[in-house]
C-alpha positions as CSV (number, residue, x, y, z in Angstrom):
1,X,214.5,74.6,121.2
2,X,216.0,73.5,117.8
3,X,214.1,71.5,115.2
4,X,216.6,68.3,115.7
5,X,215.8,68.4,119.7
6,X,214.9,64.6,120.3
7,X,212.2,66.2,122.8
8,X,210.1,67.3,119.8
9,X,208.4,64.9,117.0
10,X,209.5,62.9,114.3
11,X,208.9,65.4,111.8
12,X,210.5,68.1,113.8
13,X,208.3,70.5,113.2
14,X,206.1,73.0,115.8
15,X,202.8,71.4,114.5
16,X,204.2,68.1,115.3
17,X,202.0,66.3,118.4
18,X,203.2,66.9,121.7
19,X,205.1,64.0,123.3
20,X,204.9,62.4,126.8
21,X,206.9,61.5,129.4
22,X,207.0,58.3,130.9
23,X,207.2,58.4,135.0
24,X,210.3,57.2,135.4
25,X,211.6,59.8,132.8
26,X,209.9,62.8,134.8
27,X,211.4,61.6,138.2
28,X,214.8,61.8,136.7
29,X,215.0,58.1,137.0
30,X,216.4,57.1,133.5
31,X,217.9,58.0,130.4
32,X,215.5,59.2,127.6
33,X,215.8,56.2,125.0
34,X,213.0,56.0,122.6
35,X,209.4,56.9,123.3
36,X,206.0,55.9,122.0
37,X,204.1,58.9,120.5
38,X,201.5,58.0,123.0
39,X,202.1,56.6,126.5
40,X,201.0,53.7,127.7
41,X,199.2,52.6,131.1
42,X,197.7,50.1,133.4
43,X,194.6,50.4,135.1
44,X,196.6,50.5,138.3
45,X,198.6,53.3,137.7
46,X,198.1,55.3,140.7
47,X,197.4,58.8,138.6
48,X,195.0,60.1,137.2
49,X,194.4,60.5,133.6
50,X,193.4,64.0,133.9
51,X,197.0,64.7,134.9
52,X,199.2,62.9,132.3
53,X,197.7,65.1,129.8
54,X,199.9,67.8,131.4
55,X,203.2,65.5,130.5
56,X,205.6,68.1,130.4
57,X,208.4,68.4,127.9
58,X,211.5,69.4,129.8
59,X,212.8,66.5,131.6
60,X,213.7,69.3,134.9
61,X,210.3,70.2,135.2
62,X,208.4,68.5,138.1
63,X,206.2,65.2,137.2
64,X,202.7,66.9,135.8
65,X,203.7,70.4,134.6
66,X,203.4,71.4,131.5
67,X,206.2,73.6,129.8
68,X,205.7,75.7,126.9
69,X,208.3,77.4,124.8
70,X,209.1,80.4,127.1
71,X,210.0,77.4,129.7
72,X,207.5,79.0,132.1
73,X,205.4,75.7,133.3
74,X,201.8,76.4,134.1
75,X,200.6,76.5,137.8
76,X,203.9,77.4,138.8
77,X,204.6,78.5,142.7
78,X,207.0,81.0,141.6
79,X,203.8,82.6,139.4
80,X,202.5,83.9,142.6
81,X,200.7,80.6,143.1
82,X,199.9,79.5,146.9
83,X,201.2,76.2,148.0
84,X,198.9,74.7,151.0
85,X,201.7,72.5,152.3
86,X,199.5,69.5,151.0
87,X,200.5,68.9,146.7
88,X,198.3,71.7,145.8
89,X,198.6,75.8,144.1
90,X,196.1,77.8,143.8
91,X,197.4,79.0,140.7
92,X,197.4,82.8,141.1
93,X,198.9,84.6,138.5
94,X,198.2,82.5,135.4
95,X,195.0,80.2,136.8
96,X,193.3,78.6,139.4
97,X,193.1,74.6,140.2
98,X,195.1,71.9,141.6
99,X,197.4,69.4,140.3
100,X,198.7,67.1,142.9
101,X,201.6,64.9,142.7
102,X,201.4,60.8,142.8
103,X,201.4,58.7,145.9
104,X,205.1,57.4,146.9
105,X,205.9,55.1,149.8
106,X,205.4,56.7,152.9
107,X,203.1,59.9,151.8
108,X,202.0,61.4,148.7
109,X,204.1,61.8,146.0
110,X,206.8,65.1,144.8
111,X,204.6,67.8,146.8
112,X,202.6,65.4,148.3
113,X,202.6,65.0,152.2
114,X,206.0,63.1,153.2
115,X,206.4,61.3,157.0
116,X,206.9,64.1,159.4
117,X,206.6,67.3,157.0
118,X,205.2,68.9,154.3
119,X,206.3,68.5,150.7
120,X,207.1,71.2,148.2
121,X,203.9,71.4,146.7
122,X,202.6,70.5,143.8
123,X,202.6,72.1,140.6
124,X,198.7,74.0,139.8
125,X,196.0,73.2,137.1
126,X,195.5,75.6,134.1
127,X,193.0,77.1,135.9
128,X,191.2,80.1,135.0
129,X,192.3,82.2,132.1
130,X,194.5,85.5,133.0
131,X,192.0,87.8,131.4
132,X,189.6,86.5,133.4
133,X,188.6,88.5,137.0
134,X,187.0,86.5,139.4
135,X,183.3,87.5,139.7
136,X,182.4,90.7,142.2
137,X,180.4,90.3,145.4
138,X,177.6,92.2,145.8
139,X,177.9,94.8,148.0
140,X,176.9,94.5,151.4
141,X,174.3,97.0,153.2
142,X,175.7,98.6,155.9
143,X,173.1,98.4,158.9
144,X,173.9,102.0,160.3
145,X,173.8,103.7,156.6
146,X,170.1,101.5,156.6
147,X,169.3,103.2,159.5
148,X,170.2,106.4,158.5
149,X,168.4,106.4,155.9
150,X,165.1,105.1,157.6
151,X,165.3,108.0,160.1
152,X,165.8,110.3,157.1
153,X,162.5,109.2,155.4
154,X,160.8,109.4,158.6
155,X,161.4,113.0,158.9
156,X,161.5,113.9,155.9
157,X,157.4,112.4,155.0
158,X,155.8,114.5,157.0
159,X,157.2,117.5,156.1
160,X,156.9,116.4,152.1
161,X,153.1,115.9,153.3
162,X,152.8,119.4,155.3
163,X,154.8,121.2,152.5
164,X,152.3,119.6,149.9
165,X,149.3,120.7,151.8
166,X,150.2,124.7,152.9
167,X,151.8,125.7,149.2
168,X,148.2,124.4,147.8
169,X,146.3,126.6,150.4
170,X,144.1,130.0,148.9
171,X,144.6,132.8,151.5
172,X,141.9,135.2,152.4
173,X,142.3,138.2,154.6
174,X,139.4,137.9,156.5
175,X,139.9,138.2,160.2
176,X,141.7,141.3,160.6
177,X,139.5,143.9,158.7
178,X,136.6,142.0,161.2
179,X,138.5,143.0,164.4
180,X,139.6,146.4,163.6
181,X,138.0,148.7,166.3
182,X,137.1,145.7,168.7
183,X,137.0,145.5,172.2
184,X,136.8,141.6,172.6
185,X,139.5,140.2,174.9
186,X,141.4,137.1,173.7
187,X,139.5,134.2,174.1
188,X,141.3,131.2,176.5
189,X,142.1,128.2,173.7
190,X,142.2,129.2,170.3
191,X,138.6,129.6,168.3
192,X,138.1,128.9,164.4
193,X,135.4,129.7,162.1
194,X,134.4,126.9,159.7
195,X,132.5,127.8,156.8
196,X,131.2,125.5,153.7
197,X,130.1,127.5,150.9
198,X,127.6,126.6,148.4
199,X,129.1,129.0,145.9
200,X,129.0,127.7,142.3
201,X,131.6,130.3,141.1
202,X,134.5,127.6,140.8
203,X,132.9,124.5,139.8
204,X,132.8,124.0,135.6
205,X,129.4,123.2,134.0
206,X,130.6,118.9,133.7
207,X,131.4,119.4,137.9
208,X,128.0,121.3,138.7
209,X,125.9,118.4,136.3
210,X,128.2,115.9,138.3
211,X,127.8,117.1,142.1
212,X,123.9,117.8,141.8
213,X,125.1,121.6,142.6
214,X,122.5,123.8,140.3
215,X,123.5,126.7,139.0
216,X,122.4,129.4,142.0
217,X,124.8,132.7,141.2
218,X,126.6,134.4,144.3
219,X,127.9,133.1,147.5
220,X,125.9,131.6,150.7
221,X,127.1,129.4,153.5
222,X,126.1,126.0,153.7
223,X,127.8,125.2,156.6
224,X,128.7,127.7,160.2
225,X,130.5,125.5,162.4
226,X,132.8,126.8,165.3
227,X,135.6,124.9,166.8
228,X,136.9,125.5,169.9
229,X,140.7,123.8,171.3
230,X,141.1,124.7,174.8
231,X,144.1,125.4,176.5
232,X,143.9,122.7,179.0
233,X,143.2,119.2,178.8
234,X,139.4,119.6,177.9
235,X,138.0,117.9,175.1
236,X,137.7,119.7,171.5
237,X,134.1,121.2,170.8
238,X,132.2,121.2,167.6
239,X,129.4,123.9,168.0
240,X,127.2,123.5,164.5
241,X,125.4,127.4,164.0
242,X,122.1,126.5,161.9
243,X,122.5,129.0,159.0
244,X,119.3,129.8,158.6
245,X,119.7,131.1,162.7
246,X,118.1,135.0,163.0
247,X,120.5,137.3,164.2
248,X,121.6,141.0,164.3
249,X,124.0,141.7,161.2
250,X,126.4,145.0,162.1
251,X,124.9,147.9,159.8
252,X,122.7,145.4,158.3
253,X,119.4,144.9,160.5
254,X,118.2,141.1,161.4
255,X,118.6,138.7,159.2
256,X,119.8,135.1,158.4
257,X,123.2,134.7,159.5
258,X,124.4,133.4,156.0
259,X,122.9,136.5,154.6
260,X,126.4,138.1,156.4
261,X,128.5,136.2,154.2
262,X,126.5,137.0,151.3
263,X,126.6,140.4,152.0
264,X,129.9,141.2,153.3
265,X,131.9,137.8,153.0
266,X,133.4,136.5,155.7
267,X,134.3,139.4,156.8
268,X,130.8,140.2,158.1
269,X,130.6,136.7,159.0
270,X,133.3,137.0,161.6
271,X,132.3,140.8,163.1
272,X,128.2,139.3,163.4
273,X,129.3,136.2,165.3
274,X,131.7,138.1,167.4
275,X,129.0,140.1,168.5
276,X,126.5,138.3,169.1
277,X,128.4,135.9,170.9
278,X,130.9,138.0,172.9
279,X,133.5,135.2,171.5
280,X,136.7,136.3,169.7
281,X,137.7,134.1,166.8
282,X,141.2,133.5,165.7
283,X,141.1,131.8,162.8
284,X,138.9,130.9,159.6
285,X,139.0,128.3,157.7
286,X,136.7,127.8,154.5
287,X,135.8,125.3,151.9
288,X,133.9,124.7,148.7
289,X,131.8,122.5,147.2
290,X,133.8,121.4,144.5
291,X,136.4,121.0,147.4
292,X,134.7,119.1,150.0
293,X,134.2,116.5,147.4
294,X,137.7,116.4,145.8
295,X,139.3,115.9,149.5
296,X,136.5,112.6,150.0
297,X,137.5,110.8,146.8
298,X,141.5,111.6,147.6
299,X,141.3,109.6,151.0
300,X,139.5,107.3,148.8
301,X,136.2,107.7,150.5
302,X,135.0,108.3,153.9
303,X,132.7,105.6,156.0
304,X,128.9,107.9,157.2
305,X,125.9,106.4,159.5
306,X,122.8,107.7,157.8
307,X,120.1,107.3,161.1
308,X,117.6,106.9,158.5
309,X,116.8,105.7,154.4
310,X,117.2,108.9,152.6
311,X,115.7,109.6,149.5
312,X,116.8,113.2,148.2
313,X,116.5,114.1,144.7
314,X,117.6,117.6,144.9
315,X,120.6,115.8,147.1
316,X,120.7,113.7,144.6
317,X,120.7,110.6,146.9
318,X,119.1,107.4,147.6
319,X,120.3,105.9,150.7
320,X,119.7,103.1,153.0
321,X,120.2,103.2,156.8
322,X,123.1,102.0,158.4
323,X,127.4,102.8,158.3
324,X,128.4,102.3,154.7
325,X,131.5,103.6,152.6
326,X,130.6,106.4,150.8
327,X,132.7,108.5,147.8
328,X,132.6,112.6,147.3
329,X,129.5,113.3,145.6
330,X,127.4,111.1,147.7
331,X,129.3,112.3,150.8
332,X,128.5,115.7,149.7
333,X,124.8,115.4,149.0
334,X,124.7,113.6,152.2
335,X,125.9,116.3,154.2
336,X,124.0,119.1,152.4
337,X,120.3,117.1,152.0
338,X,117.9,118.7,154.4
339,X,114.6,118.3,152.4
340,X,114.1,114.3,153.4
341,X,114.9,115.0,157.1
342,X,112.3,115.6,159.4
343,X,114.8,118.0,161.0
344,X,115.6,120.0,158.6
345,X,118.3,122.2,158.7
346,X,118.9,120.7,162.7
347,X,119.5,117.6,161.1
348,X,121.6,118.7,158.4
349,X,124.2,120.5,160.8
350,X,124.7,117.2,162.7
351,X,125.7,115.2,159.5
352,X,127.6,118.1,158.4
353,X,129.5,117.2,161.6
354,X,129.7,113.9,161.4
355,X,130.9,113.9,157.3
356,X,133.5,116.5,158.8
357,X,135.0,114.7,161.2
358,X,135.0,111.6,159.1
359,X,137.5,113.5,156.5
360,X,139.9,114.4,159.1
361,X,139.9,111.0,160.6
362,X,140.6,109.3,157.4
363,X,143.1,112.0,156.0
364,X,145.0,111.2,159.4
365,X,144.4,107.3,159.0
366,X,147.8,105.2,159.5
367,X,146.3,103.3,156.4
368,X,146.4,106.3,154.4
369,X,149.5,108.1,155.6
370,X,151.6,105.1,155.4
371,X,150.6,105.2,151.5
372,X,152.4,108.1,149.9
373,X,150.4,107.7,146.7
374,X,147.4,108.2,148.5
375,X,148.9,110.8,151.2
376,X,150.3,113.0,149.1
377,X,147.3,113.3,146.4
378,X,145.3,113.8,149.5
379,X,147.7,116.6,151.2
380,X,147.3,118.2,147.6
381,X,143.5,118.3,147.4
382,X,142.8,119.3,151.2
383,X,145.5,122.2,150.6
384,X,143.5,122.9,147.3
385,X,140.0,122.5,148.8
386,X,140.7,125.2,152.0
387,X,140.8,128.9,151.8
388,X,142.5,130.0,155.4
389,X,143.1,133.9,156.8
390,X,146.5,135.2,156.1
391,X,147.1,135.1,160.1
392,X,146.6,131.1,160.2
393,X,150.1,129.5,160.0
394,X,151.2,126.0,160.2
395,X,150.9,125.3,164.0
396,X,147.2,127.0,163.9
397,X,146.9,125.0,160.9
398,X,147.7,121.4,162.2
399,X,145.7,122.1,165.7
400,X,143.0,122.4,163.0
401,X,143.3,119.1,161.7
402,X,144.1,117.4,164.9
403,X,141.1,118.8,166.6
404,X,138.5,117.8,164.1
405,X,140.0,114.3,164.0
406,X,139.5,114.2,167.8
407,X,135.7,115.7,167.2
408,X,135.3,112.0,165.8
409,X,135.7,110.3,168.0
410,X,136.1,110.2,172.3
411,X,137.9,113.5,172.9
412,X,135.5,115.4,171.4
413,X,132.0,117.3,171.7
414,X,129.7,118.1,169.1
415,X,126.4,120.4,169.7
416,X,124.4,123.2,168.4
417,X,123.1,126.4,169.3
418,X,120.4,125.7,171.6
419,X,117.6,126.2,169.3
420,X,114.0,128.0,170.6
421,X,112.1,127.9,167.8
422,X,113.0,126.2,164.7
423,X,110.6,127.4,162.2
424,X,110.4,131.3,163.5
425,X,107.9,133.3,161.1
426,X,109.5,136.5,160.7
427,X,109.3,139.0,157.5
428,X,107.2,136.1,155.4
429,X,110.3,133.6,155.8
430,X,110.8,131.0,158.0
431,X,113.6,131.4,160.4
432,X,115.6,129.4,163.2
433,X,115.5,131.3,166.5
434,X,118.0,130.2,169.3
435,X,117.0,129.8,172.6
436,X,118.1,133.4,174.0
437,X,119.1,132.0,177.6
438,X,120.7,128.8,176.8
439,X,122.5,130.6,173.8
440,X,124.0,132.7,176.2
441,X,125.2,130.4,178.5
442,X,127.0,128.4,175.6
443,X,129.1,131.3,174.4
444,X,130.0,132.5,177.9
445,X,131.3,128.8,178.6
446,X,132.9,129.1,175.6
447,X,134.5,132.1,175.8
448,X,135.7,131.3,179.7
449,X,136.9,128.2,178.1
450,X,135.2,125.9,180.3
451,X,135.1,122.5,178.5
452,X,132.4,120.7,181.4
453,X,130.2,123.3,181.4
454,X,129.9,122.4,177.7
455,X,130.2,118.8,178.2
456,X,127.1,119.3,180.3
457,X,125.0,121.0,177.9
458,X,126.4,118.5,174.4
459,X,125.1,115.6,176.4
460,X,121.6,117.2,177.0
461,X,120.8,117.2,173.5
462,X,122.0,114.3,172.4
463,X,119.7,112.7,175.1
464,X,117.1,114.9,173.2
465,X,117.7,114.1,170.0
466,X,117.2,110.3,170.7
């Protein structure tokens, strides 16, 4: 476009300001005469202001497009723009927006809807900017890959959780050298030998001044318990062994029965009740001190009924009657106190029972398995706090926990030894003696795996300990 082109401004220069056309000039209705720098308008000029800004400068272009130099008006159809039929692009290609023509008799004006058809369409705004992209969606979930990856987590928790709990697990190879030369038969159900030792030997100074432990060298047992899962549907039984109990020790004469552990380990343990019992064990399970409490403060604390106010300093307890929440030091000295309980040692097996039970059932608590930074800390410490033979694997393992959560509540006995004499004066120490006959008839309904006999004889002394 040359300088002396009458379409650009007086000066005739680029910098000069952009003129208008008037309607009638657009349309192609009238010769180009002379033409006021700025146009001029009535009120009732039927369009918009917004759109005469776009006055174009090539008297072919359509009425609202803008030309530039490269003749290539703005909003263009043939940019790629989409014409809806009704006036208006979309303005692909160079923008986005609308530009729609004036009204004319009979329909809208050049674009604009016409009687009977459509128009051309309309020329389109300047829209957005070419280097522009329009902005992304967010990407939308797919409900099968959701699901997907639900069912994943769900299997893959548990075994995180199992996984956690058998790599932290000390092995002992206990029940073996026991049974080497037996004659027992296998026992109907499966058997285990739960043991709480009182030994000191892993505990630092800060966690035996913290637990109320003392500093007692060697190893005893605190707790002999023996669970029994039958093969049918019989409920799980808890049988508590006092430790203090007077019994035959193979190649060591009568003694206490924890005096077996302390002699031989569990070893010992194992061959002494096996004989005196005529039951074959299958599996053995032990835990500490240090452990028992570590496992109580993972769950976050377990809930335990003291029957009675108990006031133990060598427990290192005060407690009032009644349920109450309660963490692992105080769970531990409630569970080992026997010297404020008229029982004694008879009473100190049933709330080793009860605290026992109470761990299991919390550690397989929806509210605390549905928590992985709760579950997993606790997997960790239970694996940490048990010591299990070399022969236990993961099924034998997870019957374990199942049964002693069962034990607490309706599918489950809990009993001693039947108990003839509990303070038996024998070689200037005090002694529990079993009763010989009721004994006996416990371990052969145990070992024939008959669940009602024992039901029978559990519900006898809790009548008698009322």
């Amino acid at each position: 476009m040359s300088n002396d082109d009458p379409r650009r401004g007086r000066g005739g220069h680029d910098e000069d300001p952009v003129q208008f056309w008037s309607p009638d000039e657009a349309a192609g209705r009238g010769p180009r005469s002379s033409r006021p720098q700025q146009p001029s308008w009535s009120e009732e000029d039927e369009v918009g202001d917004m759109y005469r800004q776009h006055g174009g400068a090539d008297p072919q272009a359509q009425y609202g497009q803008y030309v530039d130099e490269r003749d290539e008006p703005y909003g263009a159809a043939s940019r790629g723009g989409y014409d809806d039929g009704r006036g208006y692009a979309d303005g692909r290609g160079s923008g986005s927006g609308a530009g729609p023509g004036g009204r004319g008799p009979g329909g809208r004006g050049p674009g604009g809807r016409g009687p009977g058809d459509r128009g051309p369409g309309g020329p389109g705004g300047p829209g957005r900017p070419s280097g522009l992209s329009a902005p992304r969606r967010m990407p939308r979930l797919r409900p099968r890959l959701v699901v997907l990856v639900l069912v994943g987590l769900l299997i893959a928790y548990p075994i995180i959780l199992g996984f956690t709990a058998w790599t932290s697990l000390n092995r002992v190879d206990a029940v073996g050298p026991a049974q080497e030369g037996s004659n027992l038969e296998d026992t109907p159900g499966r058997t285990y030998l739960v043991v709480g030792s009182d030994s000191r030997d892993d505990l630092s100074d800060d966690e035996k001044k913290d637990l109320g432990t003392g500093s007692v060298a060697g190893q005893r047992t605190d707790t002999i318990m023996l669970l029994h899962v039958p093969d049918g549907d019989g409920p799980t039984v808890l049988i508590s062994v006092p430790r203090d109990s007077y019994v035959p020790i193979p190649g060591k004469g009568s003694n206490k029965i924890n005096a077996a552990y302390a002699m031989g380990g569990p070893t010992l343990l194992i061959k002494t009740l096996e004989e005196v019992g005529g039951v074959k064990i299958d599996d053995y399970i032990e835990t500490g001190l240090g452990g028992f409490a570590n496992i109580v403060n993972a769950v976050g604390g377990v809930e335990l009924c003291p029957k009675r106010d108990m006031n133990d300093k060598k427990a290192h307890i005060n407690l009032k009657k009644g349920c109450q929440e309660m963490d692992g030091k105080t769970a531990l000295g409630y569970a080992r106190a026997r010297y404020s309980d008229p029982r004694g040692d008879l009473g100190r097996v049933e709330r080793q029972r009860e605290t026992l039970a109470a761990i299991a059932k919390k550690t397989l608590s929806p509210a605390t398995i549905i928590q992985p930074w709760r579950a997993i800390p606790a997997a960790k410490a239970g694996g940490g706090a048990l010591t299990v033979d070399e022969s236990t694997g993961p099924i034998a393992l997870t019957k374990f926990v199942l049964a002693m959560r069962a034990v607490s509540g309706n599918d489950g006995l809990s009993m001693t030894v039947p108990i003839g004499n509990a303070d038996y004066r024998v070689n200037g120490m005090s002694a529990v003696k079993w009763d010989t006959e009721k004994a006996l008839e416990m371990f052969t309904a145990l070992k024939n795996d008959d669940t009602e006999a024992l039901r029978a004889m559990a519900e006898e002394q809790k009548e008698a300990s009322k």
